[in-house]
Structure formats: structure tokens, C-alpha cells
N, C-alpha and C positions, 0 to 999 in steps of 0.2 A: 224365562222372560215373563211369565206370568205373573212371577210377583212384583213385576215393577207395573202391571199394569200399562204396556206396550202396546199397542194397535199393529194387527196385523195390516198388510198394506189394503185387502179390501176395504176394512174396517175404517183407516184413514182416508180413503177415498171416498166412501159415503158419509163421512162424521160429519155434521154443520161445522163452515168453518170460520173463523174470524174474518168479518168481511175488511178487511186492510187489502192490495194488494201492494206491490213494493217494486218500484221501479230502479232502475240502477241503469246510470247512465254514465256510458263511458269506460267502466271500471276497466282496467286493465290487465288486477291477476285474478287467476284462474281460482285460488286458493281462496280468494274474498270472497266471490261468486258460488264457491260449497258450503261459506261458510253460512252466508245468508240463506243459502238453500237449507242449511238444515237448523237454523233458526227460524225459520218458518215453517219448518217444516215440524218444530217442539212447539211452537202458540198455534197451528190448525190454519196457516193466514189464507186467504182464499187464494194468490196465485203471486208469478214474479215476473214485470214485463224486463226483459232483456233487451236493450238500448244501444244503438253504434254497433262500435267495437267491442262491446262487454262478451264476454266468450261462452259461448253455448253448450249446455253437453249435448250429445255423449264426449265426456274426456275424462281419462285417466287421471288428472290433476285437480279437476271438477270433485269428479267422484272420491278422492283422497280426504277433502275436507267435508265435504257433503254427505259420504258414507251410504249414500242409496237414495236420500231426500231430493235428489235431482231425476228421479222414477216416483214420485209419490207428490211433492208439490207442482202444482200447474203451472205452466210457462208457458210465455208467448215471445215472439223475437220483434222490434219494429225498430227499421232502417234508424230512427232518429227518435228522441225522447222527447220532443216536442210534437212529435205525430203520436206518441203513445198517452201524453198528456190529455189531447183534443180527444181522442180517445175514451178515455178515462171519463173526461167531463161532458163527452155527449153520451155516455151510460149513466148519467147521473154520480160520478163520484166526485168528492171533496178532494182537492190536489192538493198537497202542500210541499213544501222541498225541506231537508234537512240541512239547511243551510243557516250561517251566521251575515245576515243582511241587516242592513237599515231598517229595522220594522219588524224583524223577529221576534218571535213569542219563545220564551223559557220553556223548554220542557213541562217544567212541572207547573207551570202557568197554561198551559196550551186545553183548549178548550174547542172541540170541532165547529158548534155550534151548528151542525148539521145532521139528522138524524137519518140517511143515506150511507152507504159506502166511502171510505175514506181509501185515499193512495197517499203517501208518501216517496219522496224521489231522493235517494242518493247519487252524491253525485262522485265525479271523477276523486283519485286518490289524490292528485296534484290539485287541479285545477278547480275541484266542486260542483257543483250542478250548473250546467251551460246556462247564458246569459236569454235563448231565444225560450229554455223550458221552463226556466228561472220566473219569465215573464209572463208566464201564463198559468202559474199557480194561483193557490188561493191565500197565499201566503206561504209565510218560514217559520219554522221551529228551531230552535237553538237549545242544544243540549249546553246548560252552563260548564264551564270549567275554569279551572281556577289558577291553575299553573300558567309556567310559559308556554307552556306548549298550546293554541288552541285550533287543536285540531286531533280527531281522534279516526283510526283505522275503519273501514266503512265497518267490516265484521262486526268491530264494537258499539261501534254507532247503531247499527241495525241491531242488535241485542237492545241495547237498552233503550230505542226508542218504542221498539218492538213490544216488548216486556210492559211498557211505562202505558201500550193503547191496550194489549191484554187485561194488564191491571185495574183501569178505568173499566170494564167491561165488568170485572167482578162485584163492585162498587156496589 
């Protein structure tokens, strides 16, 4: 494992980490929930709030997709995603949803214009990011797409929005 240059798990616990955390609110499978975990757990993000219903580890189906990243990135659990929002912004972070709204910013358009902690909120698989958590960001990001389809799997979404505030970081 060395030569991939791997972080043993102290080592990713003390590393500085990307100050994002990533809310996910609602989700439903267990399998999207490991998967974010261990994409976050590959860009260093600083933690993951767990919203609702969203499923918690310890679990066997967690851990499937997540591979151990559900023991090394930070989490916290809150009843409802708009209590984890208030949250967020009375610690000073910048909130935005991943969502496709009236007034959404393009991915690669998107600009924090806040030099603080940012969160980012995914939302439900069906339904998106709730209407009450919705309203209390700082805005939406919209990942474009081109197809019919516009709507893409939270896993992927959280990859490459994920990727897209790492990448600005390197800049």
C-alpha cells in the first residue's frame, strides 16, 4: 500500500482536511450513503451531517460501499436537515444545496465568494433537497446536464461536485 501512497487511518485523522462538510438529507440507500463516505473520505472533506432518515453506520451495507471510510470520516446525525443547516451557519459556514432551482449557479460557474467553510446539501433520491432546508441556504448549484435525463444518482453528484470544490482548492 505504500506505493499508492495510502494514509494509514491515524494519518487521515490528523491530515488538514478540506473544509466542505456534506449534508445528505433524506437519502434512502444505504449504498449511496458509503458511497459519499468514501468519497469524502478520497478529497480529506472535513465531516458528513446525516439528516432524517438517511441511514447511519454501523451497517453491513454502509460498509459495502464505503469500505471502512464510515470509521475515518467524521459524522454527525441531526433529526432534520434544516436543524443541521442553522447549524452549519451559526459555525460560520457557507450552505448551498445541490439542487436544480430558479436561481441556480452552474457548477462550473459557481463561485463561494466566501472565505469561511463551505457545506453543501444533497438531497433526497426522488424528491431533492427539502423545501424548509432549501430555504435557508445560500443558494443552489446545478451540476449542468445535457441529456433527458436531468437528474443524476446522489453518489455521482457528490463525486463530482466534490472533485469540482477540491479542484478549485488546488488552483
Amino acid at each position: 500500500m505504500d506505493e499508492l501512497n495510502r494514509k494509514s487511518v491515524n494519518e487521515f485523522r490528523e491530515s488538514e482536511k478540506t473544509p466542505v462538510v456534506v449534508v445528505m438529507d433524506n437519502i434512502r440507500s444505504m449504498h449511496n450513503v458509503g458511497s459519499v463516505f468514501r468519497t469524502a473520505d478520497a478529497f480529506l472533506i472535513q465531516g458528513i451531517y446525516l439528516c432524517g432518515y438517511t441511514p447511519q453506520p454501523p451497517h453491513r451495507d454502509i460498509h459495502k460501499t464505503a469500505l471502512g471510510a464510515e470509521e475515518t470520516v467524521d459524522w454527525r446525525y441531526f433529526a432534520t436537515t434544516a436543524e443541521a443547516v442553522r447549524s452549519l451557519k451559526s459555525d460560520g459556514y457557507a450552505v448551498f444545496a445541490v439542487e436544480q432551482t430558479v436561481g441556480s449557479v452552474f457548477l462550473q460557474e459557481f463561485s463561494v465568494g466566501h472565505s469561511g467553510p463551505l457545506a453543501v446539501v444533497f438531497g433526497n433520491e426522488v424528491d431533492g433537497v427539502g423545501e424548509e432546508a432549501l430555504a435557508l441556504c445560500d443558494g443552489s448549484v446545478e451540476i449542468p446536464q445535457l441529456g433527458m435525463k436531468h437528474s443524476l444518482n446522489i453518489s455521482i453528484a457528490a463525486g463530482i461536485v466534490l472533485w469540482e470544490l477540491v479542484r478549485a482548492r488546488f488552483k
